[in-house]
N, CA, C and O atoms as a DFTB+ gen file, in Angstrom:
228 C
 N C O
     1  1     -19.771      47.604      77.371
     2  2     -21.070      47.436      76.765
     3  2     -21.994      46.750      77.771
     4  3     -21.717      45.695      78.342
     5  1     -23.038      47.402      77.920
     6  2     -24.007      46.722      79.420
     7  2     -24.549      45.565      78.120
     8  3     -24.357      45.420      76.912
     9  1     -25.009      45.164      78.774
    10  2     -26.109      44.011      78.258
    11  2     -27.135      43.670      78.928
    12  3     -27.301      43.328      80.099
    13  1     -28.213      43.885      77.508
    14  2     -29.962      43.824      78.223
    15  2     -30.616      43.145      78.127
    16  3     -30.299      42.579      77.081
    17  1     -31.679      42.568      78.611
    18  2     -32.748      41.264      78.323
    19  2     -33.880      42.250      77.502
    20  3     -34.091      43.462      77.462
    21  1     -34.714      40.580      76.630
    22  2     -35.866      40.981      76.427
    23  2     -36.432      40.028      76.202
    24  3     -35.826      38.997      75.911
    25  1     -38.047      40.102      76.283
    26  2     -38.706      38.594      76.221
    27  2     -39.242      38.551      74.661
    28  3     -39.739      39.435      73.962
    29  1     -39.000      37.437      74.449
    30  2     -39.591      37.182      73.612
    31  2     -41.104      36.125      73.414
    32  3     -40.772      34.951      73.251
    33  1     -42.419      36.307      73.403
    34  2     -43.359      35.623      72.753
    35  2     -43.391      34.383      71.645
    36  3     -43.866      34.592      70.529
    37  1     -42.904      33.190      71.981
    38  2     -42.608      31.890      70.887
    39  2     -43.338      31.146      71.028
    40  3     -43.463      30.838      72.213
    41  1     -44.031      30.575      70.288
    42  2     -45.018      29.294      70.038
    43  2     -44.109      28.070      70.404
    44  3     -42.896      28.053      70.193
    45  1     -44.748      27.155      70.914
    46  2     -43.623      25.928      71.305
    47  2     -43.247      25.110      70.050
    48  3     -42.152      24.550      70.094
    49  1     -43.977      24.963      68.969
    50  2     -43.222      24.488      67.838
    51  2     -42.058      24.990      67.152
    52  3     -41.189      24.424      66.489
    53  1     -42.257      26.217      67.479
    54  2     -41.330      27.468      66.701
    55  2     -40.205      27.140      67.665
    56  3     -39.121      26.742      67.239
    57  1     -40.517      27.350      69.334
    58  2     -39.253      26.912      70.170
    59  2     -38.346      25.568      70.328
    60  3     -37.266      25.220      70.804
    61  1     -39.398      25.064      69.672
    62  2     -38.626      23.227      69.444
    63  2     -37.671      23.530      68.634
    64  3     -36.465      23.340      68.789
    65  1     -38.441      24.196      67.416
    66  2     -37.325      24.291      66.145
    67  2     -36.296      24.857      66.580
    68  3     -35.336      24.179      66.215
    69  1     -35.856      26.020      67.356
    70  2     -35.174      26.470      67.618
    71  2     -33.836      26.268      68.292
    72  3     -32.692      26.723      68.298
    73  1     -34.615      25.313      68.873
    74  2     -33.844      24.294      70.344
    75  2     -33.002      23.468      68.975
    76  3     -31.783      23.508      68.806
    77  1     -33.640      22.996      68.404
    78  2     -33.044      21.645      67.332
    79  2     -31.680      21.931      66.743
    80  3     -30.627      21.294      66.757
    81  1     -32.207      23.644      65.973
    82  2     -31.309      23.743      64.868
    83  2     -30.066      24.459      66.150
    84  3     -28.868      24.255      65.953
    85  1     -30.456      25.149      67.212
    86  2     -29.071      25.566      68.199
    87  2     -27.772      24.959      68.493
    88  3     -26.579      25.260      68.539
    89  1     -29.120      23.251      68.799
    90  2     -27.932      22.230      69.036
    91  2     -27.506      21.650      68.002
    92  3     -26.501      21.003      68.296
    93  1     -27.791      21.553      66.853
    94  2     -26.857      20.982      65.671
    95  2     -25.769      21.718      65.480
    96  3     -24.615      21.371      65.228
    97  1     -26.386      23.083      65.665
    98  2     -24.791      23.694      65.755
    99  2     -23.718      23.981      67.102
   100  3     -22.698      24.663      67.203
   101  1     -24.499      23.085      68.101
   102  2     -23.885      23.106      69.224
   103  2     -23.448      24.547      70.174
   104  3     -22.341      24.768      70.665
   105  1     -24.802      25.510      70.262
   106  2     -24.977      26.786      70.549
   107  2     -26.119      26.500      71.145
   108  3     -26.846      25.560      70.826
   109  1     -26.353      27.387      72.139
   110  2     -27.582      27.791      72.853
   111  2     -28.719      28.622      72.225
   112  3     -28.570      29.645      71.557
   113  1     -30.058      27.923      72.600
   114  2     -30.868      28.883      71.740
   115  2     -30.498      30.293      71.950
   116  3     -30.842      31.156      71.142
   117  1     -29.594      30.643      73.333
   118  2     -29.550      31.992      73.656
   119  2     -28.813      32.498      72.285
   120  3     -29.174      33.287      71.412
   121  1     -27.918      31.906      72.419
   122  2     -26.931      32.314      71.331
   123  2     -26.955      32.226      69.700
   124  3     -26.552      33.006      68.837
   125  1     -27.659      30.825      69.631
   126  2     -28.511      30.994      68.274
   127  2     -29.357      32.212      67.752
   128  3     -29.111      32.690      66.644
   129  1     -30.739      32.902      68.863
   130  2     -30.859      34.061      68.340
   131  2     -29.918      35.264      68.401
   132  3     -30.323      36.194      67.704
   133  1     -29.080      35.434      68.873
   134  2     -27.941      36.866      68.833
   135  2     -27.069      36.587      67.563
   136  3     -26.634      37.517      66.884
   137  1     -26.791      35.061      67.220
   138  2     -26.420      34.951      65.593
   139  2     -27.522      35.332      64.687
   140  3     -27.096      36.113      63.836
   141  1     -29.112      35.006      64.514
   142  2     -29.331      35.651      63.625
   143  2     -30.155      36.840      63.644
   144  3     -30.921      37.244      62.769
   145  1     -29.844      37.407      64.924
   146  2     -30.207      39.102      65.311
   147  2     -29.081      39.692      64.362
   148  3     -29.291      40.358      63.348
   149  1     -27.718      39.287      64.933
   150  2     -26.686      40.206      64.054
   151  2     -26.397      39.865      62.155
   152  3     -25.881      40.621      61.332
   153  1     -26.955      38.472      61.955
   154  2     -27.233      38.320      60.583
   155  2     -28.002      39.344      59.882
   156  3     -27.702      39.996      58.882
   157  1     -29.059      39.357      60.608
   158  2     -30.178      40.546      60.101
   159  2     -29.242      42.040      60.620
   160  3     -29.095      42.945      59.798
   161  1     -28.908      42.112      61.428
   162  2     -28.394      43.557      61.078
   163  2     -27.766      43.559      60.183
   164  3     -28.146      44.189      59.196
   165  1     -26.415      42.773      60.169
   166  2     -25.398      43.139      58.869
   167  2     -26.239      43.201      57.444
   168  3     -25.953      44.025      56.575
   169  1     -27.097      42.427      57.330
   170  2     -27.723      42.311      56.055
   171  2     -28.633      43.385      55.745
   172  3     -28.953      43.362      54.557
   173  1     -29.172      44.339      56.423
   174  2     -30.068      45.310      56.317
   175  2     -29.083      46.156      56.536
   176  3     -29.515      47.268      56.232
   177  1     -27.605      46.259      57.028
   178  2     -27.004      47.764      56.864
   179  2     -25.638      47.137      55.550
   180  3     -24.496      47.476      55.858
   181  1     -25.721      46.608      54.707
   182  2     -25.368      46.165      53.764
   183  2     -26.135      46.657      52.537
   184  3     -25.554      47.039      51.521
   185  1     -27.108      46.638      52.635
   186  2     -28.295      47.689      51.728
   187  2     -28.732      48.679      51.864
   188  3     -28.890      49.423      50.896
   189  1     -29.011      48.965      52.869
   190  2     -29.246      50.264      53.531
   191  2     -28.307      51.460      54.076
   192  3     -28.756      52.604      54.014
   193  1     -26.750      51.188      54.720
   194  2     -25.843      52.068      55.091
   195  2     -26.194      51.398      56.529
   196  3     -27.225      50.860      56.931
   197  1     -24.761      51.673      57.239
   198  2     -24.785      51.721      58.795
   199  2     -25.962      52.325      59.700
   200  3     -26.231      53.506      59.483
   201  1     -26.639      51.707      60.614
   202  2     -27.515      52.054      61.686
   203  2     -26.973      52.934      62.549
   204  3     -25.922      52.614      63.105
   205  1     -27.579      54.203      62.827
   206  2     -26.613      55.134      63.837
   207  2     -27.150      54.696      65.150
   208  3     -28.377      54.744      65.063
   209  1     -26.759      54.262      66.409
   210  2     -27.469      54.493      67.154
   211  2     -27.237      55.213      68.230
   212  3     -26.128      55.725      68.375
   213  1     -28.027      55.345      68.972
   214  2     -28.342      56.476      70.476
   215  2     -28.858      56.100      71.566
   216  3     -29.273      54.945      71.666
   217  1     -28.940      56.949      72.564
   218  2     -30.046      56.523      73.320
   219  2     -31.157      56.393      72.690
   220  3     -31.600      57.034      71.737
   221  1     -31.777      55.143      73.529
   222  2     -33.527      55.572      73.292
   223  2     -34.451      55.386      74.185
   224  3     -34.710      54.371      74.832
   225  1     -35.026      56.602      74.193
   226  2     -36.106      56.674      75.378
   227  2     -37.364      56.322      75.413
   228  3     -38.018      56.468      76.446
């Protein structure tokens, strides 16, 4: 599985918060958002059916 970057646009309050709640759970903000990237997937293909995916161009 390659693995890709992307930027994200965050307000610095929003990034404080982020920073805060990462380290309470003793995770990196990196890793804090890829927990609730894949929260939101499971939860939208839990209602919806599995996401097929493909390339995309």
């Amino acid at each position: 599985m390659a693995i890709k970057c992307i930027s994200v646009r965050i307000d610095e309050k929003m990034l404080d918060k982020l920073h805060y709640v990462a380290d309470y759970e003793g995770r990196s903000a990196n890793s804090q958002i890829l927990i609730l990237i894949r929260d939101c997937i499971e939860a939208y293909e839990a209602k919806h059916g599995e996401i097929k995916t493909g390339k995309r161009d």
